[in-house]
C-alpha positions as CSV (number, residue, x, y, z in Angstrom):
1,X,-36.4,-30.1,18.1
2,X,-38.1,-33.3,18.1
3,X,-39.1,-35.5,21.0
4,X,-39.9,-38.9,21.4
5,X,-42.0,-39.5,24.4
6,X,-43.2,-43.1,25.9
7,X,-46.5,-44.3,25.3
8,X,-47.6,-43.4,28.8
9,X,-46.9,-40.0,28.3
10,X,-48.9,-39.5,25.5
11,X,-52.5,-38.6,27.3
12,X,-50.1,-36.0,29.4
13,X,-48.5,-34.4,26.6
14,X,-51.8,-34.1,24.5
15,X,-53.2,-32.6,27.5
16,X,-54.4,-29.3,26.6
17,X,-54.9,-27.6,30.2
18,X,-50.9,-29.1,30.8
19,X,-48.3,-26.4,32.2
20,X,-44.9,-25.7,30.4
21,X,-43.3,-26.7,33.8
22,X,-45.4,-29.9,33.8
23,X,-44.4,-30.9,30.1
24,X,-40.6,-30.3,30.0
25,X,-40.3,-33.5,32.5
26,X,-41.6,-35.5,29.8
27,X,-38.6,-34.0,27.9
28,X,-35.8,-36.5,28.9
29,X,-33.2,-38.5,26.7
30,X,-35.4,-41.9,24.9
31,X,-33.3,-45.0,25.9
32,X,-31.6,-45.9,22.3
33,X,-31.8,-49.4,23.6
34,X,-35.8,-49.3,23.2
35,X,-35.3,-47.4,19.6
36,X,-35.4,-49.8,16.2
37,X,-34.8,-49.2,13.2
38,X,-34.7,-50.4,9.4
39,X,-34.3,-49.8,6.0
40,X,-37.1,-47.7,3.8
41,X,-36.8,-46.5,0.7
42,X,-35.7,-43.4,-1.1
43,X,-38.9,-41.5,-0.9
44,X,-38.9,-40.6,2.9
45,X,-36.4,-37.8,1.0
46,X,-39.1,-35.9,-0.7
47,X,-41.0,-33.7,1.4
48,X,-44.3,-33.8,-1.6
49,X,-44.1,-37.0,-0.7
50,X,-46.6,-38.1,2.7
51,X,-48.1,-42.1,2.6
52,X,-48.0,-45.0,5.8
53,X,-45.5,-47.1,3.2
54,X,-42.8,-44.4,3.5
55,X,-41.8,-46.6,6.6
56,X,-42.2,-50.3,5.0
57,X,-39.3,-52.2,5.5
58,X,-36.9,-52.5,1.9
59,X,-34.5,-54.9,1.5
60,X,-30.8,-52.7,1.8
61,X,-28.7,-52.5,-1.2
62,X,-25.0,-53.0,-0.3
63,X,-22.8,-50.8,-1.7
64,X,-24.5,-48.5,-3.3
65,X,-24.1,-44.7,-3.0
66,X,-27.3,-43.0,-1.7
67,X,-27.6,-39.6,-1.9
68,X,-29.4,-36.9,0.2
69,X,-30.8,-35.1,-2.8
């Protein structure tokens, strides 16, 4: 499962002497209202795949039919 944790709580989760107890309430629901988001382009779908541009900003194509694979 993944988890999106808070700037804050990123010394606390990296913390290697941290307690399971301690680290599940970091677990809680991020706030969609903080979450952006933005068109990239088709090669954030292959997994051979791994560069910082996967998530540059592409201008969306209307109407066309993406698919998965």
């Amino acid at each position: 499962m993944h988890c999106i944790l808070k700037p804050e709580s990123y010394e606390d989760w990296l913390n290697g002497d941290a307690r399971p107890a301690e680290m599940r309430n970091l677990l809680v629901p991020y706030p969609s209202s903080e979450m952006k988001s933005h068109p990239v382009g088709n090669a954030v779908n292959q997994a051979k795949v791994d560069h910082p541009d996967l998530v540059t900003r592409v201008e969306a194509t209307l109407g066309e039919n993406l698919t998965l694979f």
